[in-house]
Kinemage of the C-alpha trace (Angstrom):
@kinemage 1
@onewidth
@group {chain A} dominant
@subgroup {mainchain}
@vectorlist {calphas} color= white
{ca unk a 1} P 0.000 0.000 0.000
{ca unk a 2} L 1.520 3.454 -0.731
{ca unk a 3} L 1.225 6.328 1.602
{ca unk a 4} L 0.532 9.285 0.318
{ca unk a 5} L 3.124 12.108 1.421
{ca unk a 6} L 1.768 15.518 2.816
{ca unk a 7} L 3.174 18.540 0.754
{ca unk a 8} L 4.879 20.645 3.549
{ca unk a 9} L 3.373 23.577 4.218
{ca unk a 10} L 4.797 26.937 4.094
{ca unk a 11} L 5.206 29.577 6.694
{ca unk a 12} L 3.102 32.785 6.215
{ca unk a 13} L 5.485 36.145 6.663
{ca unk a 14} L 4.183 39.208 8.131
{ca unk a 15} L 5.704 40.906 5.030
{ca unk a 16} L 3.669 38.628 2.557
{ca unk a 17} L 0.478 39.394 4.281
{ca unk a 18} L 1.769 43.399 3.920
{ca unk a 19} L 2.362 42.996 0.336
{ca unk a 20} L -1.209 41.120 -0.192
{ca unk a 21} L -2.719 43.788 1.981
{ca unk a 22} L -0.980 46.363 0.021
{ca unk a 23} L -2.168 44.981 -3.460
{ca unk a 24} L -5.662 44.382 -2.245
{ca unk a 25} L -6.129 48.563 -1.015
{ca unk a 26} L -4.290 49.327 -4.516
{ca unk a 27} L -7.007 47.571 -6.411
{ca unk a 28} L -9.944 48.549 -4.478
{ca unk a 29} L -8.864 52.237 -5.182
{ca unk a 30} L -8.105 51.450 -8.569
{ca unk a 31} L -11.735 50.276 -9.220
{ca unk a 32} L -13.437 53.159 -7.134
{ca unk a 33} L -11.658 55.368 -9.452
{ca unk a 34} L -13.064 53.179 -12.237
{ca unk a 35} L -16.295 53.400 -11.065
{ca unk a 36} L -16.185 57.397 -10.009
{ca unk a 37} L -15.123 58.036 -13.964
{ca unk a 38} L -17.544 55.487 -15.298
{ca unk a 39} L -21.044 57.292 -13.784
{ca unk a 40} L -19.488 60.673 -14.440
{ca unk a 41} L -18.922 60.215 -17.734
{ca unk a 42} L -21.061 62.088 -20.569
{ca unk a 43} L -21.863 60.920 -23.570
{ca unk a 44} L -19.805 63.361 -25.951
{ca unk a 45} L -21.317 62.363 -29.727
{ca unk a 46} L -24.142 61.064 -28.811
{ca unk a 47} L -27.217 62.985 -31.280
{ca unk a 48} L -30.177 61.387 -30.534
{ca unk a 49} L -30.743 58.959 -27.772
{ca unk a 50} L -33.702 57.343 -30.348
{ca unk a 51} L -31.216 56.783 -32.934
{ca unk a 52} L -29.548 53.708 -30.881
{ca unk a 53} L -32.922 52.741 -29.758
{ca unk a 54} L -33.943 52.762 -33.472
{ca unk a 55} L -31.150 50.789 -34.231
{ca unk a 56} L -31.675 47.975 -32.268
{ca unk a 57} L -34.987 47.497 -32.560
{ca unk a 58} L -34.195 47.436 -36.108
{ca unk a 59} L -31.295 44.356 -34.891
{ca unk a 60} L -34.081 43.015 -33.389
{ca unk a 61} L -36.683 43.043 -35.888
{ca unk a 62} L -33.907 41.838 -38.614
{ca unk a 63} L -33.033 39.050 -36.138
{ca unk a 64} L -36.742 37.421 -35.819
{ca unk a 65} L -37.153 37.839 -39.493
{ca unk a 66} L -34.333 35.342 -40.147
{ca unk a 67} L -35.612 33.293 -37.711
{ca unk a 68} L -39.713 33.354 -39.569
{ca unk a 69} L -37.710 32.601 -43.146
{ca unk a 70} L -35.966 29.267 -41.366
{ca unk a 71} L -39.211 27.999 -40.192
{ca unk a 72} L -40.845 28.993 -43.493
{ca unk a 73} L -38.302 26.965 -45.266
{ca unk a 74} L -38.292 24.506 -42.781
{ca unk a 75} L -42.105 24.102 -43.180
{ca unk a 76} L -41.614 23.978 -47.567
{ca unk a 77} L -39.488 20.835 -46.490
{ca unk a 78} L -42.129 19.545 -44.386
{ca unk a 79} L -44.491 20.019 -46.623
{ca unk a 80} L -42.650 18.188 -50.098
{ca unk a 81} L -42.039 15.419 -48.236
{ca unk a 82} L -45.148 14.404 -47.014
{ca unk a 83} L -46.753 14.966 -50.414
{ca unk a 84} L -43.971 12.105 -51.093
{ca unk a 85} L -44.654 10.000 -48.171
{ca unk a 86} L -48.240 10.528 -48.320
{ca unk a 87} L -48.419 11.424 -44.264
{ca unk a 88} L -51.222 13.363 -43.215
{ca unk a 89} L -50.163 14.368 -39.723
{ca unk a 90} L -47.256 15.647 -41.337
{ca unk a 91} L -48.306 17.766 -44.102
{ca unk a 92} L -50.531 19.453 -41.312
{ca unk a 93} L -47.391 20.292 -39.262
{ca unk a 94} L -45.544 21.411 -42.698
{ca unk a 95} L -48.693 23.940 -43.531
{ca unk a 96} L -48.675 24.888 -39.596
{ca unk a 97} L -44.431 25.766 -39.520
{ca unk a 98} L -44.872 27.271 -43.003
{ca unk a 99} L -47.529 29.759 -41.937
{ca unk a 100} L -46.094 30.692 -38.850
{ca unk a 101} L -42.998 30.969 -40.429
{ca unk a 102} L -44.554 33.682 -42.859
{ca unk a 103} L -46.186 35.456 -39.143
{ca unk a 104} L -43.135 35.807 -37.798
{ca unk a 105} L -41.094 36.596 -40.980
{ca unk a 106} L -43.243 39.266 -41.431
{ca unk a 107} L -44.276 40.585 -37.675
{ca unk a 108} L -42.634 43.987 -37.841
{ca unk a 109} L -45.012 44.624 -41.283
{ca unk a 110} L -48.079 43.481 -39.733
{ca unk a 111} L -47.397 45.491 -36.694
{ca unk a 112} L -46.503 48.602 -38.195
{ca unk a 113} L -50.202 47.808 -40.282
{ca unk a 114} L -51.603 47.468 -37.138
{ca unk a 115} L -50.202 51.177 -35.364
């Protein structure tokens, strides 16, 4: 049976703990300073605050279109092949992903038709 051998341990220093101590105060005014020019900072170009709202929601908008136009495909698929198969439970889910494909592909237009 082998016995396992204890690493030795090391002797903490009063000047170690200084240094640590020393690092740690450095740090924490370090990221007060951070902080204190962080919240005081202005925004310098900014034009209009709508303008980056705009732009996201564009993002956004862009972002769940992509996602409608995969599910429409996805739903074309569904559809061919159980026209080929000749499964009625699936060509029902193919016409359901293919239209809600084409609602969310096209959300932003019917909600601006909508406002």
């Amino acid at each position: 049976m082998r016995k396992i051998q204890k690493k030795p341990q090391r002797a903490v220093s009063v000047e170690g703990i200084r240094k640590t101590k020393n690092v740690l105060r450095l740090s924490k005014y370090v990221l007060a300073l951070t902080a204190i020019m962080m919240s005081l900072a202005t925004p310098v170009l900014a034009d209009d605050p709508l303008a980056a709202i705009s732009g996201l929601s564009d993002f956004i908008f862009s972002a769940i279109k992509a996602i409608g136009m995969i599910l429409l495909g996805f739903g074309i698929v569904q559809i061919g092949l159980s026209l080929k198969s000749h499964d009625a439970q699936q060509r029902a889910n193919g016409f359901l992903t293919f239209f809600g494909g084409i609602v969310i592909a096209f959300a932003k237009d019917i909600l601006d038709m909508i406002m």
